[in-house]
PDB file of N, CA, C and O in Angstrom:
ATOM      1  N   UNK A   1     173.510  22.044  58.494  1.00  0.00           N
ATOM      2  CA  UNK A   1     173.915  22.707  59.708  1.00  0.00           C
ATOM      3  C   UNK A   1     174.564  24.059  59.404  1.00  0.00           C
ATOM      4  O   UNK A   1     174.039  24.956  60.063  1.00  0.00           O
ATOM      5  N   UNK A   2     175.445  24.425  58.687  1.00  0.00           N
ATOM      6  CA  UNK A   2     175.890  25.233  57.629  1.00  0.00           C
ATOM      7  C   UNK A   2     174.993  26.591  57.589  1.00  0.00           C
ATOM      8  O   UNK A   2     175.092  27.688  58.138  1.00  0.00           O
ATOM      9  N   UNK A   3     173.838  25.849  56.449  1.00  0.00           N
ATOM     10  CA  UNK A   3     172.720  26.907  56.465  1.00  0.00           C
ATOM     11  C   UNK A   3     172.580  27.681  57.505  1.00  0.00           C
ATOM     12  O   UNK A   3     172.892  28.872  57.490  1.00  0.00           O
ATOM     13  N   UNK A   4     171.860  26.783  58.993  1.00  0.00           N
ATOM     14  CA  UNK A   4     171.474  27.462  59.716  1.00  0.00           C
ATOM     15  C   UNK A   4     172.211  28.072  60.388  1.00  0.00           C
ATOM     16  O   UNK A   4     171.821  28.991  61.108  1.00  0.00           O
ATOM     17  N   UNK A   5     173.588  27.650  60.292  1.00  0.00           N
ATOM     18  CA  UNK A   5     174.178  28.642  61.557  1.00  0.00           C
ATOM     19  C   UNK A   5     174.080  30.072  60.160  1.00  0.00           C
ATOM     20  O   UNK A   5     173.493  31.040  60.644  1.00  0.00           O
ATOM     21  N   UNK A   6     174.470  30.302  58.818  1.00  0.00           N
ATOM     22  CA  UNK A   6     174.438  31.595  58.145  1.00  0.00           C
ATOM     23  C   UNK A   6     172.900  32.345  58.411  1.00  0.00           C
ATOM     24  O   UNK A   6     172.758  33.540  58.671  1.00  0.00           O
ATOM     25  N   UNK A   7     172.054  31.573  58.310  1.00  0.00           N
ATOM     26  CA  UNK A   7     170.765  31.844  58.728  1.00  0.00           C
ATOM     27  C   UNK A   7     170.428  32.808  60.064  1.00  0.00           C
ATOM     28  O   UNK A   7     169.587  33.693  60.221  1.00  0.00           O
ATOM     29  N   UNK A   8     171.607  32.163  61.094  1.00  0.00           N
ATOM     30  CA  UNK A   8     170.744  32.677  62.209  1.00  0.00           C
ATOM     31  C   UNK A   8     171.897  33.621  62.928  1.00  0.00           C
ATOM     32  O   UNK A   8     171.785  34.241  63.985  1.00  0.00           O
ATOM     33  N   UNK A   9     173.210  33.534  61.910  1.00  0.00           N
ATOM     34  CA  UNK A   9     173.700  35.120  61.717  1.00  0.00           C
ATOM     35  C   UNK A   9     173.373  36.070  60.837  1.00  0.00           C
ATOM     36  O   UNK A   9     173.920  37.160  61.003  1.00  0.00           O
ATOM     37  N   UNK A  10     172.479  35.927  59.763  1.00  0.00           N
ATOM     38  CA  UNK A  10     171.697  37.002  58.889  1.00  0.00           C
ATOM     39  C   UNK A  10     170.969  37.927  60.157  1.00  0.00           C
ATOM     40  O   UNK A  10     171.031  39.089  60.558  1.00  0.00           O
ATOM     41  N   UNK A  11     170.455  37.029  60.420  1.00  0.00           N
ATOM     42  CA  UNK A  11     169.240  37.454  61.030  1.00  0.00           C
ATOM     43  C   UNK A  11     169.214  38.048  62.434  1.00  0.00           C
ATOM     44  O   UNK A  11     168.185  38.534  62.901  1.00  0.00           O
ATOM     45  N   UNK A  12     170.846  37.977  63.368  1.00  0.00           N
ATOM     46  CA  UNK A  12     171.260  38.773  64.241  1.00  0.00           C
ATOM     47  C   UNK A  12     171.757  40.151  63.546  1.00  0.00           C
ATOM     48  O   UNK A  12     171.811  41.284  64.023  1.00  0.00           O
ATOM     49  N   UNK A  13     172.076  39.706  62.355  1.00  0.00           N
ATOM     50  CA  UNK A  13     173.113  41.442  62.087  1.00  0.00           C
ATOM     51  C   UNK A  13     171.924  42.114  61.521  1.00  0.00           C
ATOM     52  O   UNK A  13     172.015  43.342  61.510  1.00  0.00           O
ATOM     53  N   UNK A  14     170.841  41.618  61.053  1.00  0.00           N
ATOM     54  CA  UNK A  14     169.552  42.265  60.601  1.00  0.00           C
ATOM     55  C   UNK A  14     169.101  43.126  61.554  1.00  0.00           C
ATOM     56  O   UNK A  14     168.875  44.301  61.269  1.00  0.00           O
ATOM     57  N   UNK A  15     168.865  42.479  63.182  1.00  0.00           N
ATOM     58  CA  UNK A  15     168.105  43.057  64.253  1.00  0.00           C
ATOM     59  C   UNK A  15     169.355  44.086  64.484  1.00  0.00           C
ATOM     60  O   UNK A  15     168.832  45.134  64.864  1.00  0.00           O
ATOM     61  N   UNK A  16     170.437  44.216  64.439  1.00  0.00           N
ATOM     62  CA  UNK A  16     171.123  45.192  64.659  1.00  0.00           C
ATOM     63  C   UNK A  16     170.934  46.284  63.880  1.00  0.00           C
ATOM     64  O   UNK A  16     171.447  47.292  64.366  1.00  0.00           O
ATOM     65  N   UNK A  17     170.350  46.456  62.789  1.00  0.00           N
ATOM     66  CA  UNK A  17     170.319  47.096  61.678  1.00  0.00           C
ATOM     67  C   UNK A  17     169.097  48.027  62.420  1.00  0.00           C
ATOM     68  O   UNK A  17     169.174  49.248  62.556  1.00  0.00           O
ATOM     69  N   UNK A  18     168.157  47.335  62.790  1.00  0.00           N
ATOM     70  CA  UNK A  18     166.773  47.906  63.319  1.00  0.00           C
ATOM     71  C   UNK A  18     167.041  48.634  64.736  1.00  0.00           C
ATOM     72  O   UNK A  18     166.645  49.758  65.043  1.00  0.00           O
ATOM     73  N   UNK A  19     167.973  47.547  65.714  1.00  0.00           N
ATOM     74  CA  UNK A  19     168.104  48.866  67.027  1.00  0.00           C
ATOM     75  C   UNK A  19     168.652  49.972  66.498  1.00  0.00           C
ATOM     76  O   UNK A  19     168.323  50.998  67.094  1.00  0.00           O
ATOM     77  N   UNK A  20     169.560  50.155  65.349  1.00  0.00           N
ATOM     78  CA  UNK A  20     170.265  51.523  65.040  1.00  0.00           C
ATOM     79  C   UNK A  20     169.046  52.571  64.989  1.00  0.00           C
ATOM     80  O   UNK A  20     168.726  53.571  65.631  1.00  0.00           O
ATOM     81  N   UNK A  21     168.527  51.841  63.904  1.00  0.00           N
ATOM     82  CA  UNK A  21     167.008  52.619  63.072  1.00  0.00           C
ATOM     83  C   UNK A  21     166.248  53.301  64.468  1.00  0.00           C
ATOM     84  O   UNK A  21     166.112  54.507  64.675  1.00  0.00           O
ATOM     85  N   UNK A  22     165.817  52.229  65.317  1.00  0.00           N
ATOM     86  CA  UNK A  22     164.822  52.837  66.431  1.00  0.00           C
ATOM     87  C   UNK A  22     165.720  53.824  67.124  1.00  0.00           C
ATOM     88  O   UNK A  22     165.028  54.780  67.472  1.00  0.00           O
ATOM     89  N   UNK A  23     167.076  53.994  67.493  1.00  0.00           N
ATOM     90  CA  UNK A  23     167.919  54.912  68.426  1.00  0.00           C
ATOM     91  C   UNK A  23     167.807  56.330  67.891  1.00  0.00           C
ATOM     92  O   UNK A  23     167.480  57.432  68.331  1.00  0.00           O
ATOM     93  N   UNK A  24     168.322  55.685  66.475  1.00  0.00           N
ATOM     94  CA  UNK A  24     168.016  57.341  65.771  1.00  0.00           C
ATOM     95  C   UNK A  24     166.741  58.185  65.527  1.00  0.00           C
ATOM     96  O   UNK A  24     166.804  59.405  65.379  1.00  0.00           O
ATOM     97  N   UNK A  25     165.237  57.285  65.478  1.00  0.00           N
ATOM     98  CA  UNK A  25     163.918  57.883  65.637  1.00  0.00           C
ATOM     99  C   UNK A  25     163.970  58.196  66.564  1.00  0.00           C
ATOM    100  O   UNK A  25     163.525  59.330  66.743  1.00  0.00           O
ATOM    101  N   UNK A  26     164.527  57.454  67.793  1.00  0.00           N
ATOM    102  CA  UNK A  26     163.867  58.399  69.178  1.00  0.00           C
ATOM    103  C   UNK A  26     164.671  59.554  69.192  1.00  0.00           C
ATOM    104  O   UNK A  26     164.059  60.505  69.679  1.00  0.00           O
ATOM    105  N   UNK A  27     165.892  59.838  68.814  1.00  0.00           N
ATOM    106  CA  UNK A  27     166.655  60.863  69.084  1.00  0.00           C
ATOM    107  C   UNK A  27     166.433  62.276  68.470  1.00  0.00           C
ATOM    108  O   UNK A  27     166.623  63.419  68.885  1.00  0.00           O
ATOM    109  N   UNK A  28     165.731  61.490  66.776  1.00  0.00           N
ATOM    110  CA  UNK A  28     165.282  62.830  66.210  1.00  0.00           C
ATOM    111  C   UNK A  28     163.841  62.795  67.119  1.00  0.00           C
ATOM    112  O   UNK A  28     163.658  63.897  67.636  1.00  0.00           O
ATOM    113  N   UNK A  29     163.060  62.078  67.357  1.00  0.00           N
ATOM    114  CA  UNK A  29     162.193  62.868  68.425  1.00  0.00           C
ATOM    115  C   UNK A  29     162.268  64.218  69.776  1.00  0.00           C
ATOM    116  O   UNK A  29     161.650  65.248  70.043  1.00  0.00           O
ATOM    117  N   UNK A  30     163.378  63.460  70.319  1.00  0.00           N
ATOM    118  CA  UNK A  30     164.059  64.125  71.361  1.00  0.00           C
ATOM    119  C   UNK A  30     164.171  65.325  70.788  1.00  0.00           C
ATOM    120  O   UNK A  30     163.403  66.229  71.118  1.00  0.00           O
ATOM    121  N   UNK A  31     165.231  65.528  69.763  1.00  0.00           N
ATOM    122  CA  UNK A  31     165.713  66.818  69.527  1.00  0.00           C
ATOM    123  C   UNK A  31     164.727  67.515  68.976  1.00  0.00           C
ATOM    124  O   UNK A  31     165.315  68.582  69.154  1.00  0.00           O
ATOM    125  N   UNK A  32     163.974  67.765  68.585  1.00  0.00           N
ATOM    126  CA  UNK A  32     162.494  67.671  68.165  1.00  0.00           C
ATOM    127  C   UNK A  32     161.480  68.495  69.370  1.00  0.00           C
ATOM    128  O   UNK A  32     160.965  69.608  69.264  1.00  0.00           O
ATOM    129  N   UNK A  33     161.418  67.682  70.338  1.00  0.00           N
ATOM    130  CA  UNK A  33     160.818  68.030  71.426  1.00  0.00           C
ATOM    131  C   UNK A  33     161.469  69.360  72.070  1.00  0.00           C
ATOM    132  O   UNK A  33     160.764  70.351  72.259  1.00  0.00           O
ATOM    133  N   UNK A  34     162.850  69.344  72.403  1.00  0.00           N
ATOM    134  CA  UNK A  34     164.100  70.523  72.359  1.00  0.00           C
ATOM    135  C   UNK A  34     163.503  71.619  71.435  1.00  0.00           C
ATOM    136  O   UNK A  34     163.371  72.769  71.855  1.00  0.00           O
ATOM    137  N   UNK A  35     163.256  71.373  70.569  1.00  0.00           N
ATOM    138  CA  UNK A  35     163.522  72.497  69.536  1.00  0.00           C
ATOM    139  C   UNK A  35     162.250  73.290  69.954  1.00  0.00           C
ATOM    140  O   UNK A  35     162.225  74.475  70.288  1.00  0.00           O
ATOM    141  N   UNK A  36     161.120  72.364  69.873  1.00  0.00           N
ATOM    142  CA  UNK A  36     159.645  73.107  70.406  1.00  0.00           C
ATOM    143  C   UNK A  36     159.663  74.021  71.757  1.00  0.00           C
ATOM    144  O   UNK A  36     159.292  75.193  71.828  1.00  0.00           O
ATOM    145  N   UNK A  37     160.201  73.183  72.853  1.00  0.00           N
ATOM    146  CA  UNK A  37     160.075  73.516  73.773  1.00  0.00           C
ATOM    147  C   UNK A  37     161.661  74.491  74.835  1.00  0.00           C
ATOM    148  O   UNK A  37     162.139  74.327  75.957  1.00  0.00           O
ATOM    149  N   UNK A  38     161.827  75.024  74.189  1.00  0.00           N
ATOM    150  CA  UNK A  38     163.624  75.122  73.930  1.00  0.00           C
ATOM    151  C   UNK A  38     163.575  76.567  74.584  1.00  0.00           C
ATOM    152  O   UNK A  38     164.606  76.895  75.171  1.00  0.00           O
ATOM    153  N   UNK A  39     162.328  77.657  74.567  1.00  0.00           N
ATOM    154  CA  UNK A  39     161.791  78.626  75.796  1.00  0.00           C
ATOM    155  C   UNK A  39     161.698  78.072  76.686  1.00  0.00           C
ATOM    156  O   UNK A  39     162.677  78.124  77.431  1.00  0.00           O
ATOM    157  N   UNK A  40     160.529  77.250  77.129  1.00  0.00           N
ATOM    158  CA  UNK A  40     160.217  76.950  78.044  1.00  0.00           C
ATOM    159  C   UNK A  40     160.989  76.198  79.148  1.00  0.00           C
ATOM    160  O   UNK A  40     160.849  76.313  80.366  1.00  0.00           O
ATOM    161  N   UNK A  41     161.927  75.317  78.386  1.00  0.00           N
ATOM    162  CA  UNK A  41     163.146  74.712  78.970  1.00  0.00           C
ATOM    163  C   UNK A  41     163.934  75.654  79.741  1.00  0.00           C
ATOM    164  O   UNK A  41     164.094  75.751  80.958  1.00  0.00           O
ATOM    165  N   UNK A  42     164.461  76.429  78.623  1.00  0.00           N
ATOM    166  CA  UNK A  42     165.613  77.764  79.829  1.00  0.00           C
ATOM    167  C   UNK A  42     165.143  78.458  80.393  1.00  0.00           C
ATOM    168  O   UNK A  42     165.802  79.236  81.083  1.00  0.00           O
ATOM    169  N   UNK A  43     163.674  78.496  80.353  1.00  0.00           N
ATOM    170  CA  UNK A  43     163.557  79.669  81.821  1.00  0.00           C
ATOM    171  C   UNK A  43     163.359  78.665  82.650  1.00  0.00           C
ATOM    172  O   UNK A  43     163.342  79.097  83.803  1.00  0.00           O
ATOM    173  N   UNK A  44     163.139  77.071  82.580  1.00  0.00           N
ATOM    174  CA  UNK A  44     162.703  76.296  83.684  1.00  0.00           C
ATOM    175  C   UNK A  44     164.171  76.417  84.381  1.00  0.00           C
ATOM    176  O   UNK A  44     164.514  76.926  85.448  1.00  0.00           O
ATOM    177  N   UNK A  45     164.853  75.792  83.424  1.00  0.00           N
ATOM    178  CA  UNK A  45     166.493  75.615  84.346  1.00  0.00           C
ATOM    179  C   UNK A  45     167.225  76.660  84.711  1.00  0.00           C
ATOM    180  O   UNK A  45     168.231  76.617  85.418  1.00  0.00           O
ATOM    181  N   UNK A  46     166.468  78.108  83.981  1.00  0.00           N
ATOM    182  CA  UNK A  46     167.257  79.579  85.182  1.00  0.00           C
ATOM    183  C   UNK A  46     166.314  79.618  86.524  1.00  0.00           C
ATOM    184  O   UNK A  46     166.663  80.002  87.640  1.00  0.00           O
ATOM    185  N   UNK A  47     165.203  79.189  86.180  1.00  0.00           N
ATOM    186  CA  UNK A  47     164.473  79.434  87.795  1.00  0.00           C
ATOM    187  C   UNK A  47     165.030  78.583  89.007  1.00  0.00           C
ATOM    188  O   UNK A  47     165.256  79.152  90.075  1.00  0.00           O
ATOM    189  N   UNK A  48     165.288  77.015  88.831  1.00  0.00           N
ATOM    190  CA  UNK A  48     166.221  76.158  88.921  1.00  0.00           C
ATOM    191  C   UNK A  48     166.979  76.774  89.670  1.00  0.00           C
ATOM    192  O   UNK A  48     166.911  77.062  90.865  1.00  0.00           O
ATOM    193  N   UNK A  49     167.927  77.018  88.659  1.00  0.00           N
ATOM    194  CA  UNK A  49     169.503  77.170  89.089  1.00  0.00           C
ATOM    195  C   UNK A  49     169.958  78.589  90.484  1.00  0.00           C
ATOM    196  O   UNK A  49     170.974  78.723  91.167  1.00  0.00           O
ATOM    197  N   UNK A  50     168.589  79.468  90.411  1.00  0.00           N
ATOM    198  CA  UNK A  50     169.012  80.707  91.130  1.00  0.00           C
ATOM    199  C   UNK A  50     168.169  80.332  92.661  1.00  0.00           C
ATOM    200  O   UNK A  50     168.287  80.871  93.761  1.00  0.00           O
ATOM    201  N   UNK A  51     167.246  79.130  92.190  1.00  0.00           N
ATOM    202  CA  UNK A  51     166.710  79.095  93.896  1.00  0.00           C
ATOM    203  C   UNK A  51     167.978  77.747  94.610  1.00  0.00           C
ATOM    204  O   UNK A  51     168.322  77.593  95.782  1.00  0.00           O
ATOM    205  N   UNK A  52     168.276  77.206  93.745  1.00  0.00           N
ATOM    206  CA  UNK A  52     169.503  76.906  94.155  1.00  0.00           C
ATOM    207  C   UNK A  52     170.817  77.584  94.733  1.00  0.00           C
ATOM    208  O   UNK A  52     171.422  77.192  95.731  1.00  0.00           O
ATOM    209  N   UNK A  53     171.159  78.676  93.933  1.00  0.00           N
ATOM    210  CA  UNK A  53     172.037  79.456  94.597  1.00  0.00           C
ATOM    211  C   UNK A  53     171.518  80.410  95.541  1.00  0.00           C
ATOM    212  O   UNK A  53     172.269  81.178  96.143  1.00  0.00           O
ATOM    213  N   UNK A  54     169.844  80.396  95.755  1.00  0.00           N
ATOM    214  CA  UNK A  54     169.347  81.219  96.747  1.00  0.00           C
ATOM    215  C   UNK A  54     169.662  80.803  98.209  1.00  0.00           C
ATOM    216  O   UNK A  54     170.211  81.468  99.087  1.00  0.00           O
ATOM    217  N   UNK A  55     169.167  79.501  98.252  1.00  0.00           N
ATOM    218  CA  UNK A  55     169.480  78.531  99.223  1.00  0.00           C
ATOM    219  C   UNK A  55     170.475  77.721  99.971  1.00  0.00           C
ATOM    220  O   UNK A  55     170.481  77.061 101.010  1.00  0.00           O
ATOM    221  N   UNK A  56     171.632  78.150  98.669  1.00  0.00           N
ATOM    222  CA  UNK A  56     173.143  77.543  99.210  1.00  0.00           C
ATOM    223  C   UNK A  56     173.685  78.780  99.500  1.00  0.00           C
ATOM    224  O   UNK A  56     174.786  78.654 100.036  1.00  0.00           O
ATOM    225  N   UNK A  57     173.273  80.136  99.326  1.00  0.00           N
ATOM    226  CA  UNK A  57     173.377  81.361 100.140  1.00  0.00           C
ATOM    227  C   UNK A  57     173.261  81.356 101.189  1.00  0.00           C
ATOM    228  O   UNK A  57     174.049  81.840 102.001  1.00  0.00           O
ATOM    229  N   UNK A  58     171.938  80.637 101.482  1.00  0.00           N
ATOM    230  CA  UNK A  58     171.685  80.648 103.169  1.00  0.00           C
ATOM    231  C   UNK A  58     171.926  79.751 104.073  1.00  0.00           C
ATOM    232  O   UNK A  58     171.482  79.903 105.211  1.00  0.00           O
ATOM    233  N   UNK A  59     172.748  78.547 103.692  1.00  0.00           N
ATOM    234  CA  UNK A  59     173.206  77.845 104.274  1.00  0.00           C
ATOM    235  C   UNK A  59     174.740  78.089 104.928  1.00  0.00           C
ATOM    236  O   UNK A  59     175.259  77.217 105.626  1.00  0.00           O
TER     237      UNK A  59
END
């Protein structure tokens, strides 16, 4: 009984080991994607931001 309960805490702190692993691939993806697209991003969010203040002008 022993065994298995060490057994089947190996093998939870293992899968923890792996969500870390996958958080940090997607993140260097993310930042990644940022870096490529990192023009195209700020002129999206200045076009954004000024028809926003165009419109709360005219309200």
């Amino acid at each position: 009984m022993r065994e298995l309960r060490r057994l089947t805490r190996e093998f939870l702190q293992e899968e923890d080991a792996v969500g870390v692993v996958e958080i940090i691939l997607i993140l260097v993806v993310l930042i990644g994607l940022v870096m490529i697209f990192k023009d195209q991003l700020t002129s999206l969010v200045k076009n954004i931001l000024s028809k926003i203040t165009k419109q709360s002008n005219s309200i």
